[in-house]
N, C-alpha and C positions, 0 to 999 in steps of 0.2 A: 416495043410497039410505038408505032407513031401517033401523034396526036389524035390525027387523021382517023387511023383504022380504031384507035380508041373510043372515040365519038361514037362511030357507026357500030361497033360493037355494044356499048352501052346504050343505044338507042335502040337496038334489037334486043336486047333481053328486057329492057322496061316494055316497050311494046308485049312483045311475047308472054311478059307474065299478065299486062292486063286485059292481054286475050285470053291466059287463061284464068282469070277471075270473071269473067263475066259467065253471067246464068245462059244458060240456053235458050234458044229464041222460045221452043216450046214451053217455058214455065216463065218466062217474060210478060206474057198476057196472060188470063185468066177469060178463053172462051165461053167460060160458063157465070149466070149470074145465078144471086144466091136467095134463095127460095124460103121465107119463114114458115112457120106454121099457121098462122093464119091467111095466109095468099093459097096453099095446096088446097089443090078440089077435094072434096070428101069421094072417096072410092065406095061404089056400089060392091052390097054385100050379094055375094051370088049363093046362090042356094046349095046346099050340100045334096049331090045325088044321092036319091035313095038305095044301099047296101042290096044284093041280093043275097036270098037265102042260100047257108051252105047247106050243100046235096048233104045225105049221110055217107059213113067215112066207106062204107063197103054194100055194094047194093047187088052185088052179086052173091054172099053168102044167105040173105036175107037176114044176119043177125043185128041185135041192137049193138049201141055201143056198153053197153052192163052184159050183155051176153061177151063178145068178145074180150071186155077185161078179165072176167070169168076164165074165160076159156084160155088166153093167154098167163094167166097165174097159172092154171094146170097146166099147161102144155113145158111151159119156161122155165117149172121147177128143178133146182141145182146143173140150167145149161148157162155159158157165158152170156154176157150180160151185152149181148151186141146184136144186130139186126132186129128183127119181128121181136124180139126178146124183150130188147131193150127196155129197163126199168120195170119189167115183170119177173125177170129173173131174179132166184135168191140166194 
């Protein structure tokens, strides 16, 4: 290699590496400034809507819910433990 093409070859890989050591232009600035706790506004406290009542669980048989636990102990005795069963079965 000649002097010449030496140079220009050494002069291209020093460049090239400190292009690639440099940061990116987006993390280069910091768009954002920085906020303590005592500069942030105090946030208004908003009011919790009031829950509406749950309907009952079955309003077409007219039974309570102690009538139909009831009724599902008998019914669910020794059948699998799955469906309308579930957890009333034994």
């Amino acid at each position: 290699m000649t002097p010449r093409y030496l140079g220009l070859t050494l002069a291209s890989v020093v460049g090239g590496l400190c292009w690639l050591a440099m940061p990116p232009a987006s993390l280069a600035a910091d768009p954002f400034t920085a906020v303590t706790v005592a500069e942030k506004p105090a946030k208004a406290q908003k009011p919790k809507p009031a829950k509406a009542p749950k309907p009952p669980a079955n309003t077409t048989t007219g039974e309570s819910k102690a009538e139909r636990d009831k009724r599902l102990l008998r019914e669910c005795r020794g059948k699998a433990n799955a469906g309308a069963c579930e957890g009333f079965a034994s």
